[in-house]
C-alpha positions in Angstrom: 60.8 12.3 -67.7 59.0 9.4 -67.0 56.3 9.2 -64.5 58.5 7.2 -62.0 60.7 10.0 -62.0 58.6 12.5 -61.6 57.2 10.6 -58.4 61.0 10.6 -57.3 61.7 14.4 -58.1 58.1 14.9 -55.6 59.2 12.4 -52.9 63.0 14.0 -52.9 61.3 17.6 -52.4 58.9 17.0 -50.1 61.2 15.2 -47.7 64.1 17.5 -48.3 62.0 20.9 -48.3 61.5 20.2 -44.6 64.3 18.5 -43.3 67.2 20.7 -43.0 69.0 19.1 -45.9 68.2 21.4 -48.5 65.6 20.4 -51.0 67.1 22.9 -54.1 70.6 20.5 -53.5 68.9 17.7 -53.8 66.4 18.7 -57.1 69.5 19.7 -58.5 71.5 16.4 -57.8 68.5 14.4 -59.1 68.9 16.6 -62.0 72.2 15.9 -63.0 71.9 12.5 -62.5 69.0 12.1 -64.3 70.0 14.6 -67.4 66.9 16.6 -66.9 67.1 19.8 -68.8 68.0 22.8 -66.1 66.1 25.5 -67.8 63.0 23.2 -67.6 63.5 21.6 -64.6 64.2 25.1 -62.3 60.3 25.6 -63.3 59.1 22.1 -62.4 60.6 22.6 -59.2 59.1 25.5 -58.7 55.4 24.0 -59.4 56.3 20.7 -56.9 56.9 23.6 -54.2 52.9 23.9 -54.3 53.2 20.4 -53.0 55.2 21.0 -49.9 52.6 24.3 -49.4 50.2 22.0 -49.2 51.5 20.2 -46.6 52.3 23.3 -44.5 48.6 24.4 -45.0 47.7 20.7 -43.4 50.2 20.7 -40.7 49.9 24.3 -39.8 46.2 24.8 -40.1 45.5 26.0 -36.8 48.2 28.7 -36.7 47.2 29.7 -40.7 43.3 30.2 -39.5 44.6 32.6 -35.9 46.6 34.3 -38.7 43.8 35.2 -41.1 41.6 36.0 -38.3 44.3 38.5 -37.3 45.9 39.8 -40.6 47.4 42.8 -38.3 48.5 40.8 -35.3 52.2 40.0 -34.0 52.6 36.7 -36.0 51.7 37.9 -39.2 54.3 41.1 -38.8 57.0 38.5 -38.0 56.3 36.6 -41.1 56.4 40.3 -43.0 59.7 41.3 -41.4 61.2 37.4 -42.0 60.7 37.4 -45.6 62.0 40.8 -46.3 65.8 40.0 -46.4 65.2 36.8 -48.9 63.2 39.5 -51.1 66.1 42.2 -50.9 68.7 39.1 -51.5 66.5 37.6 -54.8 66.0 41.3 -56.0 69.4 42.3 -55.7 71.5 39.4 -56.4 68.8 37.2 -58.9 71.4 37.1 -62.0 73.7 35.5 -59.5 71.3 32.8 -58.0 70.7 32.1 -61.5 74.5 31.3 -62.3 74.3 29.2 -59.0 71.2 26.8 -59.7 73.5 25.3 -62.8 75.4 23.3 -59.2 78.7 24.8 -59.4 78.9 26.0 -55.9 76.7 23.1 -54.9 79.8 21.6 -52.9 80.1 24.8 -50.9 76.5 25.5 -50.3 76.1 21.7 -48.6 79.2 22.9 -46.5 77.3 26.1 -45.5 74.4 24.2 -44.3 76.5 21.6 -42.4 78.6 23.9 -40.9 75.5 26.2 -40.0 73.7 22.7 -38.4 76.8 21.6 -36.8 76.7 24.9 -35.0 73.7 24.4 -32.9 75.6 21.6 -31.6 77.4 24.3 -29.7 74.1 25.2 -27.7 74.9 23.8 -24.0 72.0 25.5 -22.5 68.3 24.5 -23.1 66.5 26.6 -24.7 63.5 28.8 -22.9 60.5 27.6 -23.7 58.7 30.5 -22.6 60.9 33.1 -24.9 58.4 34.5 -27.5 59.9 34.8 -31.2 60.1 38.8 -31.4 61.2 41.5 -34.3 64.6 40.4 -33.5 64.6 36.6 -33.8 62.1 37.1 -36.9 65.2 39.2 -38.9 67.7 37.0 -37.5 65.8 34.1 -39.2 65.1 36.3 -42.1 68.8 36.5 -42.8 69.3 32.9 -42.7 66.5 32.7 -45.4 68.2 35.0 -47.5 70.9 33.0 -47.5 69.6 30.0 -48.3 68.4 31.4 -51.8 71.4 29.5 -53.3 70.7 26.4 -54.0 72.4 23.4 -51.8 72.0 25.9 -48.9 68.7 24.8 -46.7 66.5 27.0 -46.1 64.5 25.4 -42.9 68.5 24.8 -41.7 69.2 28.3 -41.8 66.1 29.5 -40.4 66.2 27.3 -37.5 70.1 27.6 -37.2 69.3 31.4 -36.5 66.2 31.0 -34.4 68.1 28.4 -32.2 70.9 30.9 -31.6 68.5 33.5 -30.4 67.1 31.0 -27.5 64.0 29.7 -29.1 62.8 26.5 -28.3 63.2 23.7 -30.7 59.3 23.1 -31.8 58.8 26.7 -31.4 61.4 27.5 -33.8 60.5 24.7 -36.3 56.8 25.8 -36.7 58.3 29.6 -37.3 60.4 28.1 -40.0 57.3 26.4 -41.3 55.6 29.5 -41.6 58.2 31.2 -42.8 58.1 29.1 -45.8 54.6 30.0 -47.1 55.2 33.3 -48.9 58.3 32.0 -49.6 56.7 29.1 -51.6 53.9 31.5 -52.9 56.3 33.9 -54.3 58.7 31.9 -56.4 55.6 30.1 -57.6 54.5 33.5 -59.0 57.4 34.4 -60.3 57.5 31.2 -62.3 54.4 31.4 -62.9 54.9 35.0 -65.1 57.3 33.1 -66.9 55.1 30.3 -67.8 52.6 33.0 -69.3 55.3 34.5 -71.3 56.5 31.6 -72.5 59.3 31.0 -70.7 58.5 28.0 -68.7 59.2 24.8 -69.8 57.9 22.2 -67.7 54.7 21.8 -69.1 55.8 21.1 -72.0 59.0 19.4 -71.1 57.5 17.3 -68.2 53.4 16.2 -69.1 50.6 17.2 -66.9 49.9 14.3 -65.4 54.1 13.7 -64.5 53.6 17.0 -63.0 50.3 16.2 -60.9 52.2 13.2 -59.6 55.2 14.8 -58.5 53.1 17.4 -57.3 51.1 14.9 -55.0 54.0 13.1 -53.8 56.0 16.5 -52.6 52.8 17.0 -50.9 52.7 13.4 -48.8 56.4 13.5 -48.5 56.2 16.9 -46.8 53.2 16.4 -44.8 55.3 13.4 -43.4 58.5 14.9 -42.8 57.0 17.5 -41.0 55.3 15.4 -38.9 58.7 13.6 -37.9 60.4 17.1 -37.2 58.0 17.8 -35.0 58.2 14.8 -32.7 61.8 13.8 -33.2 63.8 16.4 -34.6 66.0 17.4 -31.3 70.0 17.2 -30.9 71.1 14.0 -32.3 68.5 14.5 -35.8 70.5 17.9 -36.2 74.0 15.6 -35.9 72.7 13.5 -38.4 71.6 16.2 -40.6 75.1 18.5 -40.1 77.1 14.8 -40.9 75.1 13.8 -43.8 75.2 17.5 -45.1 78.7 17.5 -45.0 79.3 14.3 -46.6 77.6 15.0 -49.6 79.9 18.7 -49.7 82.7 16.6 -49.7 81.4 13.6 -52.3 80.1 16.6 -55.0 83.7 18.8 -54.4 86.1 15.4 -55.3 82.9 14.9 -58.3 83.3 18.1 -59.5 87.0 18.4 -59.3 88.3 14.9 -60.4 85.7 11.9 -60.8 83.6 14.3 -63.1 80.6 11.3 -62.5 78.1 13.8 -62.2 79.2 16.8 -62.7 80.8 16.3 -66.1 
């Protein structure tokens, strides 16, 4: 990998981390494409996730400082209680997840995530924007996390597919999913980063320091923007586009994997 393409693999993840498109789809699409070794490459994503944690820290400064100046309060339980199924799912079914990462059930993972984001189209009536997110709508969100452990299925789409559902507002619902995403981040970057000390991750060695410092940066911009552009103009018609563009791509990487064999070989 080149340091071009290591810019690309940061751009991809930041903007797709966010956006409810799926960012492990995407990495692993790149991936393919590219003929970047998986083994290597399911660390290096892993370490440009410290990008797009950067940008939450940026974006969602104000909330992260109430939080640590109330480590027992209401928001920081909600985050506790939300992470807890995608914990239980990665415990319980981590061989699996690994057989999935290699992209054959990409097709129906994109179709999950469209289908979940073509859901909220449903929603007729506006959302309260004085409901508080409680224990319920936390779990519920929680669940869609867990879900979106296999790759191709987004995790912000799930998230805010469930939190939508239960009658939260749209921003409110978005900076939830945001948080949400920090101990999500944190852990996998642990866990990979035991491997790394045993010997078992390769993208140091596979990818350069300075490839990885540069995808690193540019997950970290990319995220920081598409954050940004959820937040101000993210509302029905982005999740249309989103559910349609989803979609598409579960229908281009089923006929790839069954008959064109372009990527997928």
């Amino acid at each position: 990998m080149n340091f071009l393409e290591a810019l690309l693999f940061g751009l991809v993840q930041g903007i797709t981390e966010f956006l409810p498109v799926s960012s492990s789809g995407h990495l692993t699409l790149l991936g393919r494409i590219l003929q970047t070794d998986e083994t290597a490459m399911l660390s290096f994503t892993t370490l440009l996730h410290v990008g797009t944690l950067i940008s939450v820290f940026l974006v969602m400064r104000r909330e992260i400082a109430a939080m640590l100046r109330d480590l027992l309060g209401l928001r920081v339980r909600l985050i506790v209680l939300a992470t807890i199924p995608a914990v239980l799912a990665a415990l319980l079914l981590g061989d699996l997840i690994d057989k999935l990462f290699g992209g054959a059930y990409l097709a129906w993972s994109f179709l999950i995530t469209g289908i979940g984001l073509a859901s909220t189209l449903l929603l007729r009536k506006p959302a309260d924007p004085e409901k508080p997110i409680g224990y319920k709508e936390a779990l519920l969100a929680g669940v869609g996390q867990a879900v979106a452990i296999a790759p191709g299925v987004s995790r912000s789409g799930m998230t805010l597919t469930a939190l939508l559902f239960s009658g939260i507002e749209r921003e409110k619902a978005i900076r939830f999913s945001f948080l949400m995403s920090i101990p999500a981040i944190l852990g996998g970057f642990l866990l990979d980063l035991v491997d790394m000390i045993k010997g078992e991750g390769a993208a140091l060695a596979s990818f350069g320091l300075l490839n990885i410092l540069g995808g690193v940066a540019a997950a970290a911009v990319a995220g920081w923007l598409a954050m940004t552009f959820m937040l101000r103009h993210l509302k029905r018609r982005g999740f249309l586009i989103c559910a349609a563009y989803v979609l598409l791509l579960a229908v281009l990487v089923f006929i790839d994997q069954t008959w064109t064999h372009l990527v997928f070989a």
